[in-house]
Jmol script that loads the backbone (N, CA, C; Angstrom):
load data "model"
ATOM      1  N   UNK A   1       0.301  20.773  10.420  1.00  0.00           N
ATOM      2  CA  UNK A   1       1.047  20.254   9.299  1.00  0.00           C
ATOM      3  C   UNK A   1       2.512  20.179   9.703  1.00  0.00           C
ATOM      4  N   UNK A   2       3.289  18.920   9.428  1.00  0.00           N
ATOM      5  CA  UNK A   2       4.675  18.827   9.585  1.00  0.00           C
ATOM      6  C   UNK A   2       5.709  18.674   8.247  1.00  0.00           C
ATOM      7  N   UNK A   3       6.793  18.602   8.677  1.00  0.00           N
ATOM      8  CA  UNK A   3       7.467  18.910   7.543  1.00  0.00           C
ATOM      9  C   UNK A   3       8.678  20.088   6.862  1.00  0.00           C
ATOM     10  N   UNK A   4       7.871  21.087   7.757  1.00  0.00           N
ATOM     11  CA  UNK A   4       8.499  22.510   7.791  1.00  0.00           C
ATOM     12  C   UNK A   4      10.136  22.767   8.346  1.00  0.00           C
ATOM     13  N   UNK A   5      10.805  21.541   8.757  1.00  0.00           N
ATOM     14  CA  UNK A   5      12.123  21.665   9.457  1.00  0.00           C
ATOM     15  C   UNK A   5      11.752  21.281  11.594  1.00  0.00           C
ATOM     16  N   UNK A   6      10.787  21.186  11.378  1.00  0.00           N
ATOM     17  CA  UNK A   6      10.315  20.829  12.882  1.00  0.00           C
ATOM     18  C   UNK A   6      11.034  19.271  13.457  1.00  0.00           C
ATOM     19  N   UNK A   7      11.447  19.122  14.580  1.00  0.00           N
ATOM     20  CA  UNK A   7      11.880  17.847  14.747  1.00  0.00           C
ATOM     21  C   UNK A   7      11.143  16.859  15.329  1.00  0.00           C
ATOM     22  N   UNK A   8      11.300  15.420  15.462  1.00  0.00           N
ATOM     23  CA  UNK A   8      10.122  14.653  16.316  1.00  0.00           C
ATOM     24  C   UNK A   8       9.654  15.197  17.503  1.00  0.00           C
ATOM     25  N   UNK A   9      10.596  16.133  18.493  1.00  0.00           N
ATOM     26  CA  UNK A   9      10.443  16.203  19.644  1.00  0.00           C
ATOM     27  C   UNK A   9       9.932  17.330  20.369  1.00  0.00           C
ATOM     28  N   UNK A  10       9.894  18.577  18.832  1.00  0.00           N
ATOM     29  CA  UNK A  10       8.989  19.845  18.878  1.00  0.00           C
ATOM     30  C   UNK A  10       7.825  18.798  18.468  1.00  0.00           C
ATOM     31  N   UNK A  11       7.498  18.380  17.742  1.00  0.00           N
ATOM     32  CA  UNK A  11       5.969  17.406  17.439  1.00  0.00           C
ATOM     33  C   UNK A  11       5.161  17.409  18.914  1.00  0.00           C
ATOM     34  N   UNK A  12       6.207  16.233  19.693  1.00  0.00           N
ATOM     35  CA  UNK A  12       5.708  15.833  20.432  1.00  0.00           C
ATOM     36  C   UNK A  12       5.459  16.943  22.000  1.00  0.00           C
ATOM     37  N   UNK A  13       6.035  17.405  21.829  1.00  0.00           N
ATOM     38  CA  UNK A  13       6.080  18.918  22.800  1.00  0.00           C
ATOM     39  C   UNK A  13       5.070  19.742  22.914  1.00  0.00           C
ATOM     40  N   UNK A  14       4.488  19.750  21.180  1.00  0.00           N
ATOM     41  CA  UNK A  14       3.418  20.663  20.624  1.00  0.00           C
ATOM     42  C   UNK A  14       1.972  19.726  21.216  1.00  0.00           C
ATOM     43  N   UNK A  15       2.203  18.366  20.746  1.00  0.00           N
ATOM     44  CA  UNK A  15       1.524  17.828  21.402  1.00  0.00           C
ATOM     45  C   UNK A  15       0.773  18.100  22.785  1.00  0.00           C
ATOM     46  N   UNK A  16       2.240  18.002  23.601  1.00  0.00           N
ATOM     47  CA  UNK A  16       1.641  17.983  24.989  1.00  0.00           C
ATOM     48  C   UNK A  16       0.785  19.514  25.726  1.00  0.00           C
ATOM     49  N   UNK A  17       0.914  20.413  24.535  1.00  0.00           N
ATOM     50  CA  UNK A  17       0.842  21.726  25.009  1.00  0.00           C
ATOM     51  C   UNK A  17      -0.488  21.811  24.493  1.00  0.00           C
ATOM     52  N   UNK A  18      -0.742  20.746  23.934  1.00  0.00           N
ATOM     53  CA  UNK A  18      -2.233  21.344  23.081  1.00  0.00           C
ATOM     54  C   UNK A  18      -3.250  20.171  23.700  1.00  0.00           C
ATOM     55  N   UNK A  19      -2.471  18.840  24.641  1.00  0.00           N
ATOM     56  CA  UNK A  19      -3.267  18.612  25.435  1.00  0.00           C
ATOM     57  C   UNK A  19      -3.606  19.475  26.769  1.00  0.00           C
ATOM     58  N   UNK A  20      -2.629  19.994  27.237  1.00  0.00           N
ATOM     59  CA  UNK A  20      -2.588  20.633  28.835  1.00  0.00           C
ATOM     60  C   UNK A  20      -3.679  21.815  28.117  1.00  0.00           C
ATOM     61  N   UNK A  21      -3.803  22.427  27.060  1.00  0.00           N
ATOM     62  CA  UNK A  21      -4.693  23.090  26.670  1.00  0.00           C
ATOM     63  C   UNK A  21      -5.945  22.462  26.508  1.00  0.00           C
ATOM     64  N   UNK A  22      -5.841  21.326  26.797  1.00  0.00           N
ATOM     65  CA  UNK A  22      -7.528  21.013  26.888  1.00  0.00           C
ATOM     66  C   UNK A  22      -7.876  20.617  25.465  1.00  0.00           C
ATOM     67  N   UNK A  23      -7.189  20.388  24.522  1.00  0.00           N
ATOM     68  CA  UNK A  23      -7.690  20.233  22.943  1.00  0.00           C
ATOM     69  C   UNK A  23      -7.861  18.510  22.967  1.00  0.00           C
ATOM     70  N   UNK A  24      -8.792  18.086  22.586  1.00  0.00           N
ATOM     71  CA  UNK A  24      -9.421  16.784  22.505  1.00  0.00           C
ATOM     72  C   UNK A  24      -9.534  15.744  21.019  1.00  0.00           C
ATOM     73  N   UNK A  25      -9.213  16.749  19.677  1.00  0.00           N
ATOM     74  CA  UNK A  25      -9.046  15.848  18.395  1.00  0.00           C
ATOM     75  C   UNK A  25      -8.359  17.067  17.837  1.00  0.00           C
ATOM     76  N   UNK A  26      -7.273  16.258  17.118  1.00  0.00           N
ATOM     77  CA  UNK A  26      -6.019  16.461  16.589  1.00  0.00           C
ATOM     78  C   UNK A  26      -5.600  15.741  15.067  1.00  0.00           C
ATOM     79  N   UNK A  27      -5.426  16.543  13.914  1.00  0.00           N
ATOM     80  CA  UNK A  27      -4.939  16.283  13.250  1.00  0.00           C
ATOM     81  C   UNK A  27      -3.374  16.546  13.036  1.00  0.00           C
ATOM     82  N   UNK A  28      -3.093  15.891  12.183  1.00  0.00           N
ATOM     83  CA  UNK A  28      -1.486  15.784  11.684  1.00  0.00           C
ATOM     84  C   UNK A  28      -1.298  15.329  10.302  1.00  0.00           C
ATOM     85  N   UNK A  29      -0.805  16.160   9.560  1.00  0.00           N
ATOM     86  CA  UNK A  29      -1.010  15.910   8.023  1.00  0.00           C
ATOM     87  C   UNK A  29       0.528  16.302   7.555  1.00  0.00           C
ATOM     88  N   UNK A  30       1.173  15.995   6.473  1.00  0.00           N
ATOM     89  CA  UNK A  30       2.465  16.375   5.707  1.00  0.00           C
ATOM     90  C   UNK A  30       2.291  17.298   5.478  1.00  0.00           C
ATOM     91  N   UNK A  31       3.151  18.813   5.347  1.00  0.00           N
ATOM     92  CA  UNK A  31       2.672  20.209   4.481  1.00  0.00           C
ATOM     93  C   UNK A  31       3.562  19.654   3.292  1.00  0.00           C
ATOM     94  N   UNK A  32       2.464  19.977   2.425  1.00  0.00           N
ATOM     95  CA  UNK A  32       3.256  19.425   0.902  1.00  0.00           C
ATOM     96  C   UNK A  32       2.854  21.207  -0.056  1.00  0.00           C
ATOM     97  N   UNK A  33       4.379  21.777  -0.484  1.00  0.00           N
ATOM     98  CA  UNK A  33       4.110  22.710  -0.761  1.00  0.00           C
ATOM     99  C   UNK A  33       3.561  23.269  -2.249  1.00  0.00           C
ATOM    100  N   UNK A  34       2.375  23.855  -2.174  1.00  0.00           N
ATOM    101  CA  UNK A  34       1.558  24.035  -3.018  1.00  0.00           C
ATOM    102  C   UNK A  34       1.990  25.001  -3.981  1.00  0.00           C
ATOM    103  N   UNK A  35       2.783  25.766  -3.722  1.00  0.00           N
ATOM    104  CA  UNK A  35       3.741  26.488  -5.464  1.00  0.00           C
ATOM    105  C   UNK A  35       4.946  26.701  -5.146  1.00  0.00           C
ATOM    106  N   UNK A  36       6.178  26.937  -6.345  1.00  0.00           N
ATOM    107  CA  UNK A  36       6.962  27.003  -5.985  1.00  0.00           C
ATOM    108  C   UNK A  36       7.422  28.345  -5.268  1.00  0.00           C
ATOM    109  N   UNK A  37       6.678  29.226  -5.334  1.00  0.00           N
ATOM    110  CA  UNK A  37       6.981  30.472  -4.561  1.00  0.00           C
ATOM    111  C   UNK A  37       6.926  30.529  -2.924  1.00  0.00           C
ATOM    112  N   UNK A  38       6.311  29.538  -2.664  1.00  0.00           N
ATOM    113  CA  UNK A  38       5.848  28.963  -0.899  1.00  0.00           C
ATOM    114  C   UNK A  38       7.393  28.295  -0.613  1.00  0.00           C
ATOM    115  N   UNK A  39       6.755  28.156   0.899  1.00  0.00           N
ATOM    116  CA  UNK A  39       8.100  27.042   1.591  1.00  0.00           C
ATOM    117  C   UNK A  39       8.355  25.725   0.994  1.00  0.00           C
ATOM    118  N   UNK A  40       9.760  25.443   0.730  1.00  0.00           N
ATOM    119  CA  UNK A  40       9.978  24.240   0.787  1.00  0.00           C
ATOM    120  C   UNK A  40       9.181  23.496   1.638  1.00  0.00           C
ATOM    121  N   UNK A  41       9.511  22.000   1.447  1.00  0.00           N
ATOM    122  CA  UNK A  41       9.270  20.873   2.128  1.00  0.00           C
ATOM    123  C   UNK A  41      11.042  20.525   2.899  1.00  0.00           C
ATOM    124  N   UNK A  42      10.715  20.551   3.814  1.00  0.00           N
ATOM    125  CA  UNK A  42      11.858  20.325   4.285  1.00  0.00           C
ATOM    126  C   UNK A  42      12.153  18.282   4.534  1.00  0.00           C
ATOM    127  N   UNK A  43      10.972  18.085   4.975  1.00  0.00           N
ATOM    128  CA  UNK A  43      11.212  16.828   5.240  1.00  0.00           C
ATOM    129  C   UNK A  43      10.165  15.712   5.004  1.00  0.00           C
ATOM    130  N   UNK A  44      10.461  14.685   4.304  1.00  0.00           N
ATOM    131  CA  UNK A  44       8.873  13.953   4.222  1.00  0.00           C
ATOM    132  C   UNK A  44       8.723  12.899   5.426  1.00  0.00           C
ATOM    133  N   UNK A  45       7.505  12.949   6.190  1.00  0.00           N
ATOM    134  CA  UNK A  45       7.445  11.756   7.076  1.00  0.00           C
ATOM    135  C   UNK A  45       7.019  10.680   6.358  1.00  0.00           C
ATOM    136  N   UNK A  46       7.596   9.849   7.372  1.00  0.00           N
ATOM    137  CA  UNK A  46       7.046   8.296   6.287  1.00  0.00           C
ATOM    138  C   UNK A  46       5.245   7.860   7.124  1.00  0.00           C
ATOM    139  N   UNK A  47       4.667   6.947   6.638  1.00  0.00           N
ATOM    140  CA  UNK A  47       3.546   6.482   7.242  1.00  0.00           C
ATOM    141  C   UNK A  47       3.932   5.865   8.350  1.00  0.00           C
ATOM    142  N   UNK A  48       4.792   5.286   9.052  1.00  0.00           N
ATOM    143  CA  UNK A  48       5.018   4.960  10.251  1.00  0.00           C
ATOM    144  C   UNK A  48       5.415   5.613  11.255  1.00  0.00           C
ATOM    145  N   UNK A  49       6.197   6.973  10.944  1.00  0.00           N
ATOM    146  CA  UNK A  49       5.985   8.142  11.579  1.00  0.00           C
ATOM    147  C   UNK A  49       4.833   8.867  11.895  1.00  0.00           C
ATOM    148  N   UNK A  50       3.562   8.897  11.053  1.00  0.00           N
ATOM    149  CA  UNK A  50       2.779   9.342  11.024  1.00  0.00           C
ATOM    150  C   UNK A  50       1.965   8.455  11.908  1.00  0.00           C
ATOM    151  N   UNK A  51       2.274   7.074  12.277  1.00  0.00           N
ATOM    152  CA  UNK A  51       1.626   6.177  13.078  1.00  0.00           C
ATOM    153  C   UNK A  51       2.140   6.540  14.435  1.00  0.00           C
ATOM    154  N   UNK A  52       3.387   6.283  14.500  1.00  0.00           N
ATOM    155  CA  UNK A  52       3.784   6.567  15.858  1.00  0.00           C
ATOM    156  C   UNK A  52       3.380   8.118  16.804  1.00  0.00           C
ATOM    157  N   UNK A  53       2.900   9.033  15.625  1.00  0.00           N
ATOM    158  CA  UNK A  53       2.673  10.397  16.127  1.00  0.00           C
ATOM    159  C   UNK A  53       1.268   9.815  16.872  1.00  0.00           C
ATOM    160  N   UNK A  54       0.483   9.250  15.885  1.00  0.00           N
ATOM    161  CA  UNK A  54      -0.752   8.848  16.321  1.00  0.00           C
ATOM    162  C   UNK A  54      -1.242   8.281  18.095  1.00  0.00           C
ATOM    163  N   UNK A  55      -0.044   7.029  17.700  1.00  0.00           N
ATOM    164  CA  UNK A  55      -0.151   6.429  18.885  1.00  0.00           C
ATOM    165  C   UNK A  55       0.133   7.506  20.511  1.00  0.00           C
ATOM    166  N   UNK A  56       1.200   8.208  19.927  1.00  0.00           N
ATOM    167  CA  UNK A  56       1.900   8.926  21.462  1.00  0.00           C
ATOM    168  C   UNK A  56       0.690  10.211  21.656  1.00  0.00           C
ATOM    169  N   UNK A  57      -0.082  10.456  20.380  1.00  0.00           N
ATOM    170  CA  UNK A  57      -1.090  11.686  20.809  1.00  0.00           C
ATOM    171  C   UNK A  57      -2.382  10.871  22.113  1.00  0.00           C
ATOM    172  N   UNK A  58      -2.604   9.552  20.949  1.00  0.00           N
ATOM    173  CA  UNK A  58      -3.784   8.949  22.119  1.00  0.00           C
ATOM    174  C   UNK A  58      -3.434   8.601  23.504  1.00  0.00           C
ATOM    175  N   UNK A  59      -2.158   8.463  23.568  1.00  0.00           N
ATOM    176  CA  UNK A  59      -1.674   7.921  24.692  1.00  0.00           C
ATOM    177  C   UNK A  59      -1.623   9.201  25.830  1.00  0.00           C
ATOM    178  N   UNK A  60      -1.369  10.370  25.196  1.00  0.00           N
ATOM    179  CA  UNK A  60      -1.378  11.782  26.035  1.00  0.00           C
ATOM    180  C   UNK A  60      -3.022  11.867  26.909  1.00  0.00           C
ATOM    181  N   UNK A  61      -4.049  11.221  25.889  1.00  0.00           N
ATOM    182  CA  UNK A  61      -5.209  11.821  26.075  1.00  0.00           C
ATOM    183  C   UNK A  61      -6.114  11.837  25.509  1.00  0.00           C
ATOM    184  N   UNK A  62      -5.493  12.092  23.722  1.00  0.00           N
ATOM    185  CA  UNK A  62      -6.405  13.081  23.111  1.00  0.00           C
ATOM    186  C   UNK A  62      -7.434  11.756  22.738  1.00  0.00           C
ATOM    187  N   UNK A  63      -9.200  12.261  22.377  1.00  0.00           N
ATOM    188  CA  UNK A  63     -10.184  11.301  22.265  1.00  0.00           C
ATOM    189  C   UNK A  63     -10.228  11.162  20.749  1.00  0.00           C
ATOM    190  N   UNK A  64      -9.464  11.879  19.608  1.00  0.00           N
ATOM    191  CA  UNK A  64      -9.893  11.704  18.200  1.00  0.00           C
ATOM    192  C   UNK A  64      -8.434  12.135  17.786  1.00  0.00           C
ATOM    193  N   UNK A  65      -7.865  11.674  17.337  1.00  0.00           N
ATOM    194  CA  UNK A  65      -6.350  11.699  16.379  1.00  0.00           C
ATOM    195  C   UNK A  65      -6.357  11.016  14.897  1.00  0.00           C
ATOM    196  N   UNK A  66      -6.375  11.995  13.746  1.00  0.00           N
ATOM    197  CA  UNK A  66      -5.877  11.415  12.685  1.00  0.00           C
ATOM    198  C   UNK A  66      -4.406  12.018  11.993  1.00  0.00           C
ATOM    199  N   UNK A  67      -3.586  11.244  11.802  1.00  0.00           N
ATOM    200  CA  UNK A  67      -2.462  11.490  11.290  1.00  0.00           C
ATOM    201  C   UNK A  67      -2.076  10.425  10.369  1.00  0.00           C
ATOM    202  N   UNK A  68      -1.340  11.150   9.002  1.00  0.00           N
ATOM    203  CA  UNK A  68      -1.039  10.604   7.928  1.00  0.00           C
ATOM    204  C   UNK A  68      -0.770  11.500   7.266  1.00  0.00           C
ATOM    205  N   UNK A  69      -0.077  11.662   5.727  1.00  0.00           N
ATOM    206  CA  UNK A  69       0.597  11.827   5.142  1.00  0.00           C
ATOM    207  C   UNK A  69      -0.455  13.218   4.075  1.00  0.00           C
ATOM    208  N   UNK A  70      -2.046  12.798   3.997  1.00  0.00           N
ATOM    209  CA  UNK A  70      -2.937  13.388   3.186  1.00  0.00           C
ATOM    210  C   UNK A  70      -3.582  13.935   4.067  1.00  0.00           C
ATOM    211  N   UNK A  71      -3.621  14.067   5.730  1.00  0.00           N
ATOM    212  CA  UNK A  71      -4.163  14.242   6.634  1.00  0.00           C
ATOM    213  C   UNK A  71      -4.730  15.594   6.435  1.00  0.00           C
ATOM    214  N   UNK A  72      -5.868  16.670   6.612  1.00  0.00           N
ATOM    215  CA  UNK A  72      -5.948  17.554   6.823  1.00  0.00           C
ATOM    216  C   UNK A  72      -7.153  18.109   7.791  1.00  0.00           C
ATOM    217  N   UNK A  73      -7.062  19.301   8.283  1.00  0.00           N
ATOM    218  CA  UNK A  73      -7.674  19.531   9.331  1.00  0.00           C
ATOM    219  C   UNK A  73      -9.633  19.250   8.917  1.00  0.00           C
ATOM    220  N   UNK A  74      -9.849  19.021   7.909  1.00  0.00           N
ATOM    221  CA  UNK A  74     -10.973  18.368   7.961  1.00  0.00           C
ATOM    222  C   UNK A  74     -11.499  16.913   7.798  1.00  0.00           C
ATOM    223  N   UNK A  75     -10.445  16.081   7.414  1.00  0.00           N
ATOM    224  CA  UNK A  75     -10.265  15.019   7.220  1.00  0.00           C
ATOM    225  C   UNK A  75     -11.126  14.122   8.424  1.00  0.00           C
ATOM    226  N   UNK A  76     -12.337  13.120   7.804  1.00  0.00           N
ATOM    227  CA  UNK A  76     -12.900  12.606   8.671  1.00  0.00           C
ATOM    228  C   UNK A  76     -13.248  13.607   9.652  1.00  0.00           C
ATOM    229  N   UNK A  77     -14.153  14.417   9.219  1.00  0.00           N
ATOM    230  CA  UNK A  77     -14.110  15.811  10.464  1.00  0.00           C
ATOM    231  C   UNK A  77     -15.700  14.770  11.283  1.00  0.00           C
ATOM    232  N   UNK A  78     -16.671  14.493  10.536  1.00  0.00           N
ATOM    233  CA  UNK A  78     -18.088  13.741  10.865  1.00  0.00           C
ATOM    234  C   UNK A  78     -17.514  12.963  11.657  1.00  0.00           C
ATOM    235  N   UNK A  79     -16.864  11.721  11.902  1.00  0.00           N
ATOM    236  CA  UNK A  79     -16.386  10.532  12.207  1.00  0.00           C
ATOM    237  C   UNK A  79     -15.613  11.321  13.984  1.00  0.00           C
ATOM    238  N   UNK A  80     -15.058  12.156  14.090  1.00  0.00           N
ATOM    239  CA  UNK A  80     -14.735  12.855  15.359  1.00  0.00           C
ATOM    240  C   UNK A  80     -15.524  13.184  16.197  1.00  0.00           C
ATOM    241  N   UNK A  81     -16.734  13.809  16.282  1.00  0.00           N
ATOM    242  CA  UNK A  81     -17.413  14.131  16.402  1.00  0.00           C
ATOM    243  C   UNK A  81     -18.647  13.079  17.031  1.00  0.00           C
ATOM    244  N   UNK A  82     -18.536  11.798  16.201  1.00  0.00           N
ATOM    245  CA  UNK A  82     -19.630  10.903  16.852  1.00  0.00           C
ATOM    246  C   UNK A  82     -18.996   9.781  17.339  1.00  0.00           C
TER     247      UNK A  82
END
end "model"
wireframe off; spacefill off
backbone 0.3
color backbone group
């Protein structure tokens, strides 16, 4: 989840560390904060951010990437998989 004060370039960093780790499908979702007692939202990505994350993950490697805004780690979990 992004959003938290992280910048494009920790994203993409995290990225590369979780390919050299061998990780093969990757989500990326907005953290949108669920009460007010939790973390802010520090930052909203737009959907074309959320595209471009997309593109630079497949391009690393990875075989299943969904990223977007509602994204969550089960999201289209079936569809990865086959």
């Amino acid at each position: 989840m992004i959003g938290l004060g992280e910048t494009k370039e920790e994203i993409q960093k995290t990225l590369r560390e979780l390919k050299l780790a061998k990780v093969d499908i990757i989500t990326i979702g907005q953290y949108l904060q669920p009460r007010e007692d939790l973390a802010d939202v520090d930052r909203y990505y737009t959907p074309e951010e959320f595209a471009e994350f997309k593109s630079y993950a497949y391009d690393l490697g990875f075989k299943h990437v969904e990223s977007g805004p509602l994204v969550r780690s089960s999201y289209h979990a079936e569809d990865a998989l086959h």
